[in-house]
C-alpha positions in Angstrom: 43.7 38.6 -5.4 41.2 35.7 -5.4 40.4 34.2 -8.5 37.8 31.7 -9.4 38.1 28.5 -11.3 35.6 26.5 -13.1 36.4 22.3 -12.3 34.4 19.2 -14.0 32.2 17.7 -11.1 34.4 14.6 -11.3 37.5 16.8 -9.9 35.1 18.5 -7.3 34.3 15.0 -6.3 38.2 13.8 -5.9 38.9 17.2 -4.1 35.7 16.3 -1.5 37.4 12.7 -0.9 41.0 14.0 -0.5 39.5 16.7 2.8 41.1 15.9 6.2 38.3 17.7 7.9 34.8 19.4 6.1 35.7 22.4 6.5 38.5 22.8 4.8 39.1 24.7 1.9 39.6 23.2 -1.7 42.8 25.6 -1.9 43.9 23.9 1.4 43.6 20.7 -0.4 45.4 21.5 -3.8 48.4 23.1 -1.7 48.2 19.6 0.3 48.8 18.2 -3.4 51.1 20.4 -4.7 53.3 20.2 -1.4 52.9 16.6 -1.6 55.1 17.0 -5.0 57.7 18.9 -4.2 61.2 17.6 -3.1 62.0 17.7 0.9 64.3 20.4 1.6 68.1 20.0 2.8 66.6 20.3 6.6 64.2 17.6 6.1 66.7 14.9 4.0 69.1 15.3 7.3 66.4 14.9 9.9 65.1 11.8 8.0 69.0 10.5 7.6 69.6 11.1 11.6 66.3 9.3 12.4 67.3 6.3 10.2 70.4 6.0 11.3 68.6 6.6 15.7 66.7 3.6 14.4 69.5 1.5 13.4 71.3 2.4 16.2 68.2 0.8 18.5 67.7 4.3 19.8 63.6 4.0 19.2 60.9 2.1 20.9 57.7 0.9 19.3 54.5 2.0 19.9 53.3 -1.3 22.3 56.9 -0.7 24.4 55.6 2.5 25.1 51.7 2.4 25.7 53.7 -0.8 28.0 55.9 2.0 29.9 52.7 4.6 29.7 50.5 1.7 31.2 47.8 2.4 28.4 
């Protein structure tokens, strides 16, 4: 059930700066925040450890290598 909240003008303000787009929702923005502090699930701490390790393998190209290969 939606609820409403009342919010200082100051906190409207920092929610306005912290939109990716206009029209997105000020609850799309606090869930952006509150996702934003919540620890990476088992998934995501593997994924990020087999990148790292693809990396230091010198299994990854850089961004100029492959605009180079794409001829951009």
């Amino acid at each position: 059930m939606p609820t409403s909240i009342q919010i200082t003008e100051d906190l409207q303000k920092e929610l306005v700066k912290r939109k990716f787009h206009n029209k997105e929702t000020y609850e799309e923005v606090i869930w952006d925040m509150i996702e934003d502090s919540q620890e990476l699930s088992d998934q995501a701490k593997k994924e990020i450890a087999l990148a790292r390790a693809e990396i230091e393998a010198g299994k990854s190209r850089t961004l100029a290598e492959v605009k180079k290969e794409l001829d951009l």
